[in-house]
C-alpha positions in Angstrom: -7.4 72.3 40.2 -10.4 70.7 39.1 -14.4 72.2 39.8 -16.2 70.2 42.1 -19.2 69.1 40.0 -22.5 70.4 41.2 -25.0 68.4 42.9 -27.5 68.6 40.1 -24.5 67.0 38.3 -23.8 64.5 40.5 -27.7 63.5 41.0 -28.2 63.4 37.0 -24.8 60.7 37.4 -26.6 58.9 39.7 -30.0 58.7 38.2 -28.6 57.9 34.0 -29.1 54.0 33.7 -25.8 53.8 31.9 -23.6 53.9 34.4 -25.3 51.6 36.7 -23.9 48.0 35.0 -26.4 45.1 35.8 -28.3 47.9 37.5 -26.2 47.6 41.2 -22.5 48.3 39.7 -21.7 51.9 39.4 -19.0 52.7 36.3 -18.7 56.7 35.8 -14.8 58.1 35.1 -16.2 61.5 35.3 -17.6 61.1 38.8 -14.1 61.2 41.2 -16.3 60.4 44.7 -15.0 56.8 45.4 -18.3 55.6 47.4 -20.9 57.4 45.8 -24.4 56.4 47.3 -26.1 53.3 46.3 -29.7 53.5 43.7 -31.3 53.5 46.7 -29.6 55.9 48.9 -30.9 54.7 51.9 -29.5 51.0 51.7 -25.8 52.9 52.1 -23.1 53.4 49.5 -21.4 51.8 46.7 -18.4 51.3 44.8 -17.4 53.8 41.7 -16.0 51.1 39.5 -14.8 53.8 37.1 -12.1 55.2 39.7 -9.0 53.6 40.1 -8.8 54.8 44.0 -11.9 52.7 44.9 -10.7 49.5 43.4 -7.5 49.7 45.2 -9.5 50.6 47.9 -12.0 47.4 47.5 -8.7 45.3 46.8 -6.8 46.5 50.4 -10.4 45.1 51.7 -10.3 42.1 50.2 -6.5 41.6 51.1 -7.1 42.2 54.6 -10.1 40.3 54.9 -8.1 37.0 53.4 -5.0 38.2 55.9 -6.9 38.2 58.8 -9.0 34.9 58.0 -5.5 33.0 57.2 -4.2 34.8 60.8 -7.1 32.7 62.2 -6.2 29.2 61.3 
């Protein structure tokens, strides 16, 4: 079973430039939270473009959002 990584840990993710891409996509493998919190944590959360779960995730999203529009017509 994997170690939860500590909070200092998961702030010094959150703060490196390098894996914010553009400087609003988050990209870190290490990091396994699938919405960690935006740069600015008080505008809400973002996607972790490094785990696989939260593109699926942003994918189901985006397929249901194009189901329900088409559902509409």
């Amino acid at each position: 079973m994997e170690e939860q990584p500590s909070k200092e840990t998961l702030e010094q993710w959150h703060n490196d430039p390098d894996n914010w891409i553009l400087g609003i996509f988050y990209f870190n493998k290490k990091d396994k939270r699938i919405f960690p919190p935006k740069r600015i944590s008080m505008l809400g959360w973002t996607i972790n473009f490094g785990n696989s779960y939260s593109i699926l995730c942003l994918t189901a999203v985006i397929a249901v959002c194009i189901l329900l529009s088409n559902l509409k017509k």
